[in-house]
N, C-alpha and C positions, 0 to 999 in steps of 0.2 A: 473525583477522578474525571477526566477530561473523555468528551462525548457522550454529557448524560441531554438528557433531552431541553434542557437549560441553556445548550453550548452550542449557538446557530454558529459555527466556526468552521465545522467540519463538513456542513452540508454539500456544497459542488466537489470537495478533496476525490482523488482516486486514490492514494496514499496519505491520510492522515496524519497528523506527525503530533508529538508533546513531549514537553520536557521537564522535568522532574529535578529537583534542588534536595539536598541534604548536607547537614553536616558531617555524617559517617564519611570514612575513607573509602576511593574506590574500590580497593578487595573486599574491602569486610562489607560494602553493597551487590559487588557479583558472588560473595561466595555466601549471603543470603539468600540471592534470587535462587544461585544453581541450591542452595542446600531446599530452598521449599519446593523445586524444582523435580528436583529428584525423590523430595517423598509424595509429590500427589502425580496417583496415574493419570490423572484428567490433561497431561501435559506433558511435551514429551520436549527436550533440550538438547541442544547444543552451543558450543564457546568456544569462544578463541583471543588468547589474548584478554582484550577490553571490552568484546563485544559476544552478545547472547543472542542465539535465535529461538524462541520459543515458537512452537506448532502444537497441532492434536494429535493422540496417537493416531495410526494409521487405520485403525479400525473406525474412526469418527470422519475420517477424513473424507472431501469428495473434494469432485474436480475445482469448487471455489472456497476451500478453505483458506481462508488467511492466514498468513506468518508475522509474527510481531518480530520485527530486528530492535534489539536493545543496545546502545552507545555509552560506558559510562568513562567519566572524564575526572579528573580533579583539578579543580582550578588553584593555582597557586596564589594568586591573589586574593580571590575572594573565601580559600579557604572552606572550598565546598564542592560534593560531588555533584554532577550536571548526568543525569539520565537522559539521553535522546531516546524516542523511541520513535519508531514508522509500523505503521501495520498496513498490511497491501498483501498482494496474492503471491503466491508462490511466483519465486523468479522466474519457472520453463511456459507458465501461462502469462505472466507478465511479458516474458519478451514477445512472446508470441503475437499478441495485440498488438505490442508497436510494431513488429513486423507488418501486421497486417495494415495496420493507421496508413504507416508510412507507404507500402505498397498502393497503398490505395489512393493514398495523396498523388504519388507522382503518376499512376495511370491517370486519374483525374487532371493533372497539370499537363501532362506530357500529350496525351487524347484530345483533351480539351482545344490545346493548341492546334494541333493536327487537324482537327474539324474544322476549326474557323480558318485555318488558313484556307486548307481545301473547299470550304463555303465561299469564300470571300474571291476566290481565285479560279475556280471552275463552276458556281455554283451548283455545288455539289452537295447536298444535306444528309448525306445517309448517315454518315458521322457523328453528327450531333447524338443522338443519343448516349454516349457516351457521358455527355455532361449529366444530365439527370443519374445513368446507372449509377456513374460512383458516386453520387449524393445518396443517392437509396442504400447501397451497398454501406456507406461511412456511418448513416444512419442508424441501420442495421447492426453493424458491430456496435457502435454505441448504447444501443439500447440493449443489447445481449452483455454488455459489462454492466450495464448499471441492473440489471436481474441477476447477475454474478452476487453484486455490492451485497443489492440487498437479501439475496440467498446466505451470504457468510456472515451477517449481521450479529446475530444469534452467538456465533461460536468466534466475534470478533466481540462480543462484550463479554464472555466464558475469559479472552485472553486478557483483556483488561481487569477483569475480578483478580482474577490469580494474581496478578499482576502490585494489584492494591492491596489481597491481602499478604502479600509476600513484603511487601514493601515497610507494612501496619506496626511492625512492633521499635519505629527509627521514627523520626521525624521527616516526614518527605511532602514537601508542598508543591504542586503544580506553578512554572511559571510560565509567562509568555514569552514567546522568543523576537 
């Protein structure tokens, strides 16, 4: 299964991703997964369509539990089902962070600017600090996602077990994409 300690692949990822090959038909692989799904409590489902999100009950849950989104496909040509799958953070903290990146990009670009002109044109320097804050401040977030990462670690290889044993009783081989 993909992200054992084997698999320097995943190392810099903030969304991991892999994909999963079978002969089975798409249904009879989503209506595996929801059927092992739904008998262990350690995991809680929902679906739509072609695609599964699996999480932890709410009671396991905290602010950086991981969600694994599942994509399953049938290719006509090759005669096979194709599993995508991403695990990453819930979507309302995942936007949240880019909100923040991005805010923080453009105070840093937009301030940045703002200082050197008015340095360069008044010399004027109070402004400059600006460039350092939002370095410390992007820093800062980043290093608070990546204590996220490896806080969900634990209950993001919980989702991958399940995952593979649910998978166990079909042929399913990892491929690369």
């Amino acid at each position: 299964m993909p992200f054992n300690k084997l698999d320097h692949t995943a190392v810099g990822k903030i969304k991991p991703r892999f994909k999963l090959q079978t002969q089975e038909g798409k249904n009879s692989m989503l209506d595996l997964i929801l059927t092992h799904a739904n008998a262990d409590d350690s995991v809680k489902v929902s679906s739509h369509t072609n695609q599964i999100k699996l999480m932890l009950p709410f009671t396991e849950r905290h602010y950086w539990s991981p969600v694994m989104n599942l994509t399953c496909e049938w290719d006509d040509y090759d005669k096979k089902t194709y599993i995508r799958g991403v695990i990453g953070p819930n979507d309302k903290v995942w936007t949240m962070f880019t909100f923040f990146y991005i805010g923080i990009i453009m105070i840093g670009m937009f301030g940045g600017v703002f200082s050197l002109v008015k340095w360069q044109i008044h010399d004027d320097s109070t402004w400059l600090f600006v460039i350092p804050l939002c370095l410390f401040i992007f820093g800062s977030i980043f290093s608070t996602v990546k204590f996220g990462k490896r806080k969900a670690h634990t209950q993001m290889l919980h989702l991958l077990r399940f995952l593979r044993r649910a998978v166990d009783s079909v042929k399913c081989v990892r491929v690369n994409d």
